[in-house]
C-alpha positions as protocol buffer text, in pm:
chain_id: "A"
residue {
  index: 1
  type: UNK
  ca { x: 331 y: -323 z: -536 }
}
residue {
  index: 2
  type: UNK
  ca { x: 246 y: -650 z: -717 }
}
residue {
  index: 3
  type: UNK
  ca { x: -129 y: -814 z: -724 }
}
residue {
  index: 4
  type: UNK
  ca { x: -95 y: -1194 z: -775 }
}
residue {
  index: 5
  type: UNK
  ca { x: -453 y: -1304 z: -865 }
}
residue {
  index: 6
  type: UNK
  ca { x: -417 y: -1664 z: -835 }
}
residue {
  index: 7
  type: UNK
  ca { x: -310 y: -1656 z: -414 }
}
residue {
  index: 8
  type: UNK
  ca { x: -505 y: -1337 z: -394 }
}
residue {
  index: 9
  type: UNK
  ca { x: -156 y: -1194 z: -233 }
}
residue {
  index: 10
  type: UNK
  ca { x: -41 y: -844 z: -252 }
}
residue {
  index: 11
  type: UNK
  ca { x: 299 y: -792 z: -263 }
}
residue {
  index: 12
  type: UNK
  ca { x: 387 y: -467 z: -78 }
}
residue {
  index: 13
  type: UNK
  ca { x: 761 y: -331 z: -126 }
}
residue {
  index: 14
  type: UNK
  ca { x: 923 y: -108 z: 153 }
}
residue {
  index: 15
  type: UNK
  ca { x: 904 y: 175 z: -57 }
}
residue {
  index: 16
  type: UNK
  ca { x: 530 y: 131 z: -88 }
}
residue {
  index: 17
  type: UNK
  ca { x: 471 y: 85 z: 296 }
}
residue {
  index: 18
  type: UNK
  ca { x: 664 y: 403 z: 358 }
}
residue {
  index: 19
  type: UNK
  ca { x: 517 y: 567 z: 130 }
}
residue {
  index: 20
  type: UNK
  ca { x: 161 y: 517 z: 254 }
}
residue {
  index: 21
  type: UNK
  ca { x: 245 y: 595 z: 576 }
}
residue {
  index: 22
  type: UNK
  ca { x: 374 y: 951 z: 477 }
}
residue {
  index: 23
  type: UNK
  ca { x: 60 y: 1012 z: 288 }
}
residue {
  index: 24
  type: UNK
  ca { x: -73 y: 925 z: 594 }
}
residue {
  index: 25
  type: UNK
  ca { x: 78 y: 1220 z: 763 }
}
residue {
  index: 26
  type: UNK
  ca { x: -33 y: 1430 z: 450 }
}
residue {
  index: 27
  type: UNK
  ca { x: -356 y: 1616 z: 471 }
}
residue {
  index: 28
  type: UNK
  ca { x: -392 y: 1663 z: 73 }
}
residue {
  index: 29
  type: UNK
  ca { x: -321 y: 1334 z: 2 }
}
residue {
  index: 30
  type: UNK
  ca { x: -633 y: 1060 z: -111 }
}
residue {
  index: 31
  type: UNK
  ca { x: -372 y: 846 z: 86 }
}
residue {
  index: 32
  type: UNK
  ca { x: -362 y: 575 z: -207 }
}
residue {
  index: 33
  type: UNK
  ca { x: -133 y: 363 z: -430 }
}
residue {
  index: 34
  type: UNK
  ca { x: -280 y: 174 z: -709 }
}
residue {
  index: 35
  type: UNK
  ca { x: -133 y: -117 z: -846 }
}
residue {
  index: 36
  type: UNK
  ca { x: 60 y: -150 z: -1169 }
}
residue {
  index: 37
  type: UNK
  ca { x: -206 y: -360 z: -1314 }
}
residue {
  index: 38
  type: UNK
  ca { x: -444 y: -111 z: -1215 }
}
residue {
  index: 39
  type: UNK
  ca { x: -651 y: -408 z: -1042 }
}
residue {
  index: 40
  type: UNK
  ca { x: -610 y: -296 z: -617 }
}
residue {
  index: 41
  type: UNK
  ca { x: -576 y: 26 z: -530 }
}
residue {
  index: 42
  type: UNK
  ca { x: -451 y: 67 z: -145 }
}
residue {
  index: 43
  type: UNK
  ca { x: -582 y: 325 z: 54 }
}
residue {
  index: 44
  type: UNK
  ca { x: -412 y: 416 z: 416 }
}
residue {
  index: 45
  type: UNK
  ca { x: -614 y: 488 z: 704 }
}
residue {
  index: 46
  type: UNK
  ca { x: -558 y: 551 z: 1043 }
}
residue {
  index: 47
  type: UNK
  ca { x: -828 y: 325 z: 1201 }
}
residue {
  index: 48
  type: UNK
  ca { x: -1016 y: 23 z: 1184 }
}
residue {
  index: 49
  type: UNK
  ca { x: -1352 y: 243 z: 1185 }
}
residue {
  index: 50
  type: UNK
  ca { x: -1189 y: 440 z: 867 }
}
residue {
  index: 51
  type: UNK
  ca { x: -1135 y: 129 z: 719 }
}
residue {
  index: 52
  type: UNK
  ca { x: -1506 y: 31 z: 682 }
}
residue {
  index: 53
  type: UNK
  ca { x: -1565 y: 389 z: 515 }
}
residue {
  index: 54
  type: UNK
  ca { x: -1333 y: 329 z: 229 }
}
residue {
  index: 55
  type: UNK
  ca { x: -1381 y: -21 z: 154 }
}
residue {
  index: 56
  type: UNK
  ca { x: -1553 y: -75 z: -194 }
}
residue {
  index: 57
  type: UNK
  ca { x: -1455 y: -309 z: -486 }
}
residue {
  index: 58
  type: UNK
  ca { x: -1100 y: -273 z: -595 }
}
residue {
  index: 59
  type: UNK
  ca { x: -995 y: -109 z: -300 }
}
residue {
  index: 60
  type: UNK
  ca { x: -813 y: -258 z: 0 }
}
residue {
  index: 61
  type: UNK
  ca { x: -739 y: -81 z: 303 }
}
residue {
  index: 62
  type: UNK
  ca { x: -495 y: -108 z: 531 }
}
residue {
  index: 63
  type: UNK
  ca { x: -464 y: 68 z: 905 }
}
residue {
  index: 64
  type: UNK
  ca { x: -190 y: 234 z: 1049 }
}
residue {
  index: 65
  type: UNK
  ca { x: -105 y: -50 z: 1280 }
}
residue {
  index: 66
  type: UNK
  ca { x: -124 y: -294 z: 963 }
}
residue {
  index: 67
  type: UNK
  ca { x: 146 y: -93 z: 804 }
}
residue {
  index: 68
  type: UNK
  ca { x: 384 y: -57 z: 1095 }
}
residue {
  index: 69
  type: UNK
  ca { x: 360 y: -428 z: 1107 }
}
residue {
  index: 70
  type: UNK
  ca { x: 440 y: -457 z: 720 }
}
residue {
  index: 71
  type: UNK
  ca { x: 737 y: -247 z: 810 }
}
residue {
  index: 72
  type: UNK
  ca { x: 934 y: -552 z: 839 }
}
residue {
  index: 73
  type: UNK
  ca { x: 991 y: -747 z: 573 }
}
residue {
  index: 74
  type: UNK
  ca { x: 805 y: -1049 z: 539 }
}
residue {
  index: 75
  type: UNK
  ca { x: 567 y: -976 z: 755 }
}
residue {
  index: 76
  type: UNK
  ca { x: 205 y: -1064 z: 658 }
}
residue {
  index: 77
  type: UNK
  ca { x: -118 y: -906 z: 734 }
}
residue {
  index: 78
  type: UNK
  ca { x: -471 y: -1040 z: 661 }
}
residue {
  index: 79
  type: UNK
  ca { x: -791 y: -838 z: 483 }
}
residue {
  index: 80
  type: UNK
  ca { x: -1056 y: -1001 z: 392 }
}
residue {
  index: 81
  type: UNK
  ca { x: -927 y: -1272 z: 150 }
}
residue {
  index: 82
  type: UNK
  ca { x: -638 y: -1122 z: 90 }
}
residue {
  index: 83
  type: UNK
  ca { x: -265 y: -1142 z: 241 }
}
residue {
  index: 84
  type: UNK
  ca { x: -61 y: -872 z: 206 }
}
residue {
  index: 85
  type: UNK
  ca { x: 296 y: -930 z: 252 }
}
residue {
  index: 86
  type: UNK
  ca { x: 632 y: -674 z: 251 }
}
residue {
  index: 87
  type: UNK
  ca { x: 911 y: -801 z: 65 }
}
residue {
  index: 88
  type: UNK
  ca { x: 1203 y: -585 z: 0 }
}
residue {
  index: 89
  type: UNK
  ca { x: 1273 y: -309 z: -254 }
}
residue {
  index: 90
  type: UNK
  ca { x: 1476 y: -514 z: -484 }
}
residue {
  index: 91
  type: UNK
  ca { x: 1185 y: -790 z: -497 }
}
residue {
  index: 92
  type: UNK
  ca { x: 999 y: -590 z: -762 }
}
residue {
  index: 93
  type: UNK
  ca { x: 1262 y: -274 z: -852 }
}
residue {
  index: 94
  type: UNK
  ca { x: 1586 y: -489 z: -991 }
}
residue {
  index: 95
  type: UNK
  ca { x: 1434 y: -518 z: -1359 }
}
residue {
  index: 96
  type: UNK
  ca { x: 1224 y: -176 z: -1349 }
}
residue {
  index: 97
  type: UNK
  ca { x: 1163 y: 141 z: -1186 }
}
residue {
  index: 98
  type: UNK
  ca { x: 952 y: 242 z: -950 }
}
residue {
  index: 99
  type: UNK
  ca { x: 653 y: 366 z: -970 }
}
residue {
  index: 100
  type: UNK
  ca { x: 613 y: 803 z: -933 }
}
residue {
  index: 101
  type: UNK
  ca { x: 447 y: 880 z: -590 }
}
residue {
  index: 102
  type: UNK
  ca { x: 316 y: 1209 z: -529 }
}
residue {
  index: 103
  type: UNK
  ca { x: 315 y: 1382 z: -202 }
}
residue {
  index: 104
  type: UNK
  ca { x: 12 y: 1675 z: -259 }
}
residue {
  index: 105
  type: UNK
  ca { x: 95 y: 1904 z: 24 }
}
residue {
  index: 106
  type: UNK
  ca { x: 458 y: 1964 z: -16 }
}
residue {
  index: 107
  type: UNK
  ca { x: 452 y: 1894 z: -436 }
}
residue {
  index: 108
  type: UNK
  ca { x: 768 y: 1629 z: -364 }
}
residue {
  index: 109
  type: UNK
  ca { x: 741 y: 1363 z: -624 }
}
residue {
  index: 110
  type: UNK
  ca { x: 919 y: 1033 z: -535 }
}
């Protein structure tokens, strides 16, 4: 995941849109990935209506249906201000790793 301030664009990777919708699925999980530079977190919900309940400042959510469409790379969804676009794995993970995400219910950490 990469915020870029100045287009108020966040980059989502494959990785990150799976990922979200797992935790999704997962009943332990806050259903969230925060951005490296701790700026955005994302928060996965399954509804519009669910949306409104989470938003607050520094936290952007994102449906179900957004995230199926964000399933194909370069794809773009709208929130707010912002754009959120998928871009592939390699796009943020040649030069570093990837981020740990933690799945609470079964303990898998990816």
């Amino acid at each position: 995941m990469k915020w870029i301030p100045s287009s108020s664009t966040l980059e989502l990777t494959n990785r990150n849109v799976t990922a979200l919708l797992d935790k999704l699925d997962d009943p332990l999980s806050a259903r969230s990935l925060v951005s490296p530079c701790r700026f955005l977190q994302v928060t996965a919900v399954a509804t519009p209506g669910a949306a409104e309940a989470v938003i607050s400042a520094g936290t952007l959510p994102l449906t179900k249906a957004q995230l199926e469409t964000l399933r194909a790379e370069g794809q773009t969804v709208r929130v707010g201000a912002v754009t959120v676009v998928s871009v592939p794995d390699a796009a943020h993970y040649s030069d570093r790793a990837a981020g740990t995400v933690y799945m609470p219910s079964s303990g898998e950490t990816r």
